[in-house]
C-alpha positions in Angstrom: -37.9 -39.2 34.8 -36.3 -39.8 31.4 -37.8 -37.4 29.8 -36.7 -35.1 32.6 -33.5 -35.2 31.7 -33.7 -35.9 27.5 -34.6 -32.5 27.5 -31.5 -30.3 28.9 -29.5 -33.2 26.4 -31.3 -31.3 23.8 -30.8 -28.3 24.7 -26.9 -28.7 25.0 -26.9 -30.6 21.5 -29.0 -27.5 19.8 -26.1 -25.5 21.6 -24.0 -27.1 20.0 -25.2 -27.5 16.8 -25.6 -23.5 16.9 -21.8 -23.0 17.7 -20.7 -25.2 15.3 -22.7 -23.5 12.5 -21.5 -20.0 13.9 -18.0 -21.4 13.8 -18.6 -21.9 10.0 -20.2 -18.9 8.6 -17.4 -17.3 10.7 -15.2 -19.2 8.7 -16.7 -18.7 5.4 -16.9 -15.1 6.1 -13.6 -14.7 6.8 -12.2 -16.9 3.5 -14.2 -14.1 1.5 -13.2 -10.9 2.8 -9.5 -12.3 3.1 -9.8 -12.2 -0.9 -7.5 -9.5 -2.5 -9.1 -6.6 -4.5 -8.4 -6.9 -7.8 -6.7 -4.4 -10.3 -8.5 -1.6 -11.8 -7.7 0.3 -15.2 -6.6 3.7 -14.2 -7.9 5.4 -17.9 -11.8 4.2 -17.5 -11.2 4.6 -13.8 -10.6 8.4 -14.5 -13.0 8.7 -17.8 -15.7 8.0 -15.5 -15.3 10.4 -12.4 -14.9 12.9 -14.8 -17.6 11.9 -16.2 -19.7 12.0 -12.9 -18.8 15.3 -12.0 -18.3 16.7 -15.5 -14.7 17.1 -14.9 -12.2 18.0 -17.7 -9.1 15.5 -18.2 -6.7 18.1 -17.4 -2.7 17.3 -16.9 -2.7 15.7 -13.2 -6.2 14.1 -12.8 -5.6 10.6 -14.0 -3.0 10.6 -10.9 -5.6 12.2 -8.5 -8.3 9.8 -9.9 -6.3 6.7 -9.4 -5.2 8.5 -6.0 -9.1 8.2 -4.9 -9.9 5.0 -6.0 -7.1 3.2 -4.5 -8.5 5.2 -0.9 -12.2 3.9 -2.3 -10.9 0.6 -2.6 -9.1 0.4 1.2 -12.3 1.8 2.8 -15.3 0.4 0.9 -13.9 -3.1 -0.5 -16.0 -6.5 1.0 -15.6 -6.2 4.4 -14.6 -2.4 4.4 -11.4 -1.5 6.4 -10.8 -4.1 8.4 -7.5 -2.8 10.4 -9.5 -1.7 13.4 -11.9 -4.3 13.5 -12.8 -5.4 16.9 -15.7 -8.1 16.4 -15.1 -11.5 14.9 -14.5 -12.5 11.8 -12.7 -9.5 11.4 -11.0 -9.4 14.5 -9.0 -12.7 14.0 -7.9 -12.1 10.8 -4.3 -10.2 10.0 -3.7 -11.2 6.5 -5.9 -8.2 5.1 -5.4 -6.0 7.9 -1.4 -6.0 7.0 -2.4 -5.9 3.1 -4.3 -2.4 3.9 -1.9 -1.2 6.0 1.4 -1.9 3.0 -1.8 0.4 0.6 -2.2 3.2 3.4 2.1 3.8 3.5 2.0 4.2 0.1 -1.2 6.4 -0.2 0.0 8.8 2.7 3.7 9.0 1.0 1.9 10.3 -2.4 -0.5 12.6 -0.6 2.1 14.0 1.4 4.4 14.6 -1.9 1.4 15.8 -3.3 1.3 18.3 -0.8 4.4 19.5 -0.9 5.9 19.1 -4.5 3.4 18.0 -6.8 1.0 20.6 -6.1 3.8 23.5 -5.8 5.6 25.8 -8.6 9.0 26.3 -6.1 10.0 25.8 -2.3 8.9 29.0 -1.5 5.1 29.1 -2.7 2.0 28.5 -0.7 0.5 24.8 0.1 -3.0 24.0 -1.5 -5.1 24.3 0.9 -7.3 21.5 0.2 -4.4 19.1 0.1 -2.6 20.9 3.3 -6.2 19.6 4.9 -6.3 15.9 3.2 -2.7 14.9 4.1 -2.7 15.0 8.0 -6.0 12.7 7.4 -4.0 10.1 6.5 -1.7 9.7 9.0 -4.1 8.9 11.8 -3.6 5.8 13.8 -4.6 3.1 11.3 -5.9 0.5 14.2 -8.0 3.5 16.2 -11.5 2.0 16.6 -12.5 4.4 19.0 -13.8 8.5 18.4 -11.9 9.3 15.9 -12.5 6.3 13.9 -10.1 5.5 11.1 -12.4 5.0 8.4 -13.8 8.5 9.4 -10.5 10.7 9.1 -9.4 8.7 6.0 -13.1 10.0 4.9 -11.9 13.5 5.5 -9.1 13.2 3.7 -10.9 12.1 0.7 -13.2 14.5 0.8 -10.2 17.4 1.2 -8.7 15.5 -1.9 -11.8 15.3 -4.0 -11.9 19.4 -3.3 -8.6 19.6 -4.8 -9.5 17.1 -7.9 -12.4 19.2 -8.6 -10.3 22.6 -8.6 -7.8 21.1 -10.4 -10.1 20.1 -13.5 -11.9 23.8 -13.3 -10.1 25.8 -15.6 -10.9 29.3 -14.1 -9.2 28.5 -10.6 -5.8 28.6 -11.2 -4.8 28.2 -7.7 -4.6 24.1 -8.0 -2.4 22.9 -9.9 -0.5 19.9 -11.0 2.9 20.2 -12.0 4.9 16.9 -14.3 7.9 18.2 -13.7 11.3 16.1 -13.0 11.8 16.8 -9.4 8.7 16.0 -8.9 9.0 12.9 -9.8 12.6 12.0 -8.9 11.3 13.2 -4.3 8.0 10.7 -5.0 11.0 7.8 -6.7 13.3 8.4 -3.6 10.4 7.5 -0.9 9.2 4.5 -3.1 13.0 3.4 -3.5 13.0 3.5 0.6 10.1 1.6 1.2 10.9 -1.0 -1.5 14.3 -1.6 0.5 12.6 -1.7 3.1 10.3 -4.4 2.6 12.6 -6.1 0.6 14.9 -6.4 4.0 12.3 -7.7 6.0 11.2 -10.5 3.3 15.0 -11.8 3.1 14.6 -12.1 7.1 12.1 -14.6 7.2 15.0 -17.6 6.8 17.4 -15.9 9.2 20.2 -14.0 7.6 24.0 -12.3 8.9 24.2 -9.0 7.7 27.5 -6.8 7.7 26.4 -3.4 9.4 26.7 -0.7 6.7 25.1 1.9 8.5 27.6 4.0 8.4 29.8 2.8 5.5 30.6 5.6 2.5 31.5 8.2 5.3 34.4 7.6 7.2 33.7 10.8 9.7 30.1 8.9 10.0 28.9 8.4 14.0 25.8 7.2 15.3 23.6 7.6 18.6 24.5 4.0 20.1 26.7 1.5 19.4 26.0 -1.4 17.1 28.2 -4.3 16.3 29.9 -4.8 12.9 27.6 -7.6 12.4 24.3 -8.5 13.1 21.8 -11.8 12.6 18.3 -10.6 11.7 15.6 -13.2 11.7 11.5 -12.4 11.2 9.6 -13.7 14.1 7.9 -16.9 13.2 4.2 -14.9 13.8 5.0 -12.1 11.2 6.2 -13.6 8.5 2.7 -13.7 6.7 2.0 -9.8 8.5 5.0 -8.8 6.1 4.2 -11.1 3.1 0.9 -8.8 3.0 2.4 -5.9 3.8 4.2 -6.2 0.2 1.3 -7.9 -1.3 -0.4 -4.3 -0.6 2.2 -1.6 -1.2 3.0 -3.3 -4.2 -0.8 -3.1 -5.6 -1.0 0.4 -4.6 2.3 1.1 -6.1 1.3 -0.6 -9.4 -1.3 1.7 -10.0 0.4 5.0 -9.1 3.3 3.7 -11.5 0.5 3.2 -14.5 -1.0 7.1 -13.2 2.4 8.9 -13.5 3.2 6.9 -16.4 0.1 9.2 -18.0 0.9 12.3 -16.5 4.3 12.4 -16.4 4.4 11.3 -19.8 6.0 13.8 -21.6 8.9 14.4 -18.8 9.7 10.2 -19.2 9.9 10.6 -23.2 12.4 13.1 -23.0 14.5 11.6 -20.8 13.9 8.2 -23.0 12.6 6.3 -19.8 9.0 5.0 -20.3 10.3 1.7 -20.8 12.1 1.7 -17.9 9.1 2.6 -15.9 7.4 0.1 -17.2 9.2 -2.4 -16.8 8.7 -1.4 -12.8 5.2 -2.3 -13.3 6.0 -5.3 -14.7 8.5 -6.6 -11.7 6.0 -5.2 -9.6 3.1 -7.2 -11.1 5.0 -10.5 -10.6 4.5 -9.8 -7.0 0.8 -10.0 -7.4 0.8 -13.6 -8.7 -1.7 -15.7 -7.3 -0.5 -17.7 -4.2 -1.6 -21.9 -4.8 -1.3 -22.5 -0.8 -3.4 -21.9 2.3 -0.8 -19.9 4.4 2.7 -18.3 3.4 5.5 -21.1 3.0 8.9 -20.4 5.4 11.2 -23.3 3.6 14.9 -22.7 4.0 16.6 -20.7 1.4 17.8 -23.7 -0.9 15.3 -26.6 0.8 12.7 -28.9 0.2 9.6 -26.5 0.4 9.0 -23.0 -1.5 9.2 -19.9 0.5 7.1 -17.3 -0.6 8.8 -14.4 1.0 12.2 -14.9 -0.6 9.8 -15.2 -3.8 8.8 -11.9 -2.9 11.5 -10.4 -1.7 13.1 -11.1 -5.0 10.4 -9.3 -7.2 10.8 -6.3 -5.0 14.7 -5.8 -5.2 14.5 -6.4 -8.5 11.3 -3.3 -8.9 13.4 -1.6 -6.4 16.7 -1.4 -8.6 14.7 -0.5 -11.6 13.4 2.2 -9.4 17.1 3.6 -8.9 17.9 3.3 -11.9 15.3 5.5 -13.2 15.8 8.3 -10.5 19.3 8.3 -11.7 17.9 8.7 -15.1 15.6 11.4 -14.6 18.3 13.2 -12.4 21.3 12.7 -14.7 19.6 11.9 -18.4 
């Protein structure tokens, strides 16, 4: 009889004992594909996919190199894309998931310029037709897990946009081009001012703030669709303040190595107007963001309290990219 019933006491330890060490390597799995790609260098990053595909360094392709390995990082880092996950670890984690998705806003604002500035002499010339293809890719829903997959359209569109790379480094087909002009680069510095606002506004919210409504202020003949009141207290949900910590943490890496690929290309157009070191020092604002965080989660202290909070932090760096951003539009523009 005692035996009898030792051995479905075994049995439930051995259970146990197997959940526990699930519950672990789920853990450990998750602490290493949580981990933050690191930078690459956008020069030997380039030197070698020409390399590959015997590609000349023609104006443009440092951009459109960096452009692909920032994709080949979202899709194929540890872990892969993670965003439409549905199986644990993946699917209890958010921290990356948020970081890829603050990367893919600023990879589908740059193809879609690409698209329809970089790529084109005047308003009133044709679309490349490899980048026409690559930039709807992009803009699929970045959580879809089902047919079509994510990973598989953003595929596509790297495949479009490798098309166009290739043309754009063979010097007998004219018809892809690449042009470092200043309007380009003053309609890609008016998105990237936007989305740096933007994320800089939701980082301030994290402690609670009253803001004076100045949606319509400048314009005294201004209306809008529905009322709003004069002022308004905005406050980030306790649950996404870490969902927009990342967010930054990812546009801002993305952003970092765009900045360092127009820096190349657009090189000529930011000497003449005297503002490399104004771009750079975008990078360098923008860098600061990237500093390594010494806690487990994202602090929320109060503005001016006892304990650090890391949004503010990066809310700070941001504003501060963000006005060097302005200022070198208005550079570029006026100069």
């Amino acid at each position: 009889m005692e035996n009898r019933y030792k051995t479905p006491q075994k049995k439930r330890k051995w259970l146990l004992y197997g959940l526990l060490i699930l519950v672990v390597i789920q853990i450990i799995m998750a602490m290493y594909y949580d981990q933050e790609p690191e930078f690459f260098d956008i020069k030997t990053n380039a030197e070698v996919r020409a390399g590959m595909h015997q590609h000349e360094m023609v104006t443009g392709f440092v951009t459109g190199a960096t452009f692909m390995e920032v994709t080949d990082v979202l899709l194929n880092k540890p872990g892969g894309y993670m965003s439409n996950d549905v199986m644990p670890p993946f699917v209890l984690m958010d921290n990356m998931p948020n970081w890829e998705y603050g990367v893919l806003v600023q990879v589908r604002d740059f193809a879609r310029v690409m698209r329809n500035d970089i790529s084109r002499s005047q308003s009133q010339s044709e679309e490349d037709v490899d980048l026409a293809a690559a930039d709807p890719k992009f803009h699929n829903d970045n959580d879809k897990w089902i047919w079509p997959r994510t990973e598989g359209r953003y595929r596509e569109g790297q495949a479009f946009f490798h098309n166009y790379l290739t043309r754009l480094a063979d010097s007998s087909d004219p018809e892809a081009q690449f042009f470092a002009r200043t309007d380009n680069l003053v309609v890609w510095l008016n998105l990237v001012e936007k989305r740096l606002g933007s994320l800089s506004q939701k980082l301030s919210a994290s402690v609670g703030q009253d803001r004076v409504n100045t949606d319509t202020g400048g314009d005294e003949v201004a209306t809008t669709s529905t009322y709003k009141p004069s002022e308004l207290r905005v406050q980030t949900p306790w649950l996404q303040i870490d969902d927009n910590f990342y967010e930054a943490r990812g546009a801002t890496w993305a952003l970092i190595h765009f900045m360092k690929a127009v820096e190349v290309d657009f090189k000529q157009v930011l000497e003449k107007k005297n503002a490399l070191v104004s771009l750079r020092q975008i990078v360098r604002e923008l860098e600061a963001a990237q500093d390594t965080i010494w806690t487990p989660v994202v602090l929320n202290g109060s503005g001016f309290g006892f304990f650090a909070n890391h949004s503010l932090v990066m809310a700070s760096y941001i504003s501060r990219a963000n006005a060097g951003v302005i200022d070198l539009r208005q550079l570029l523009e006026d100069g």
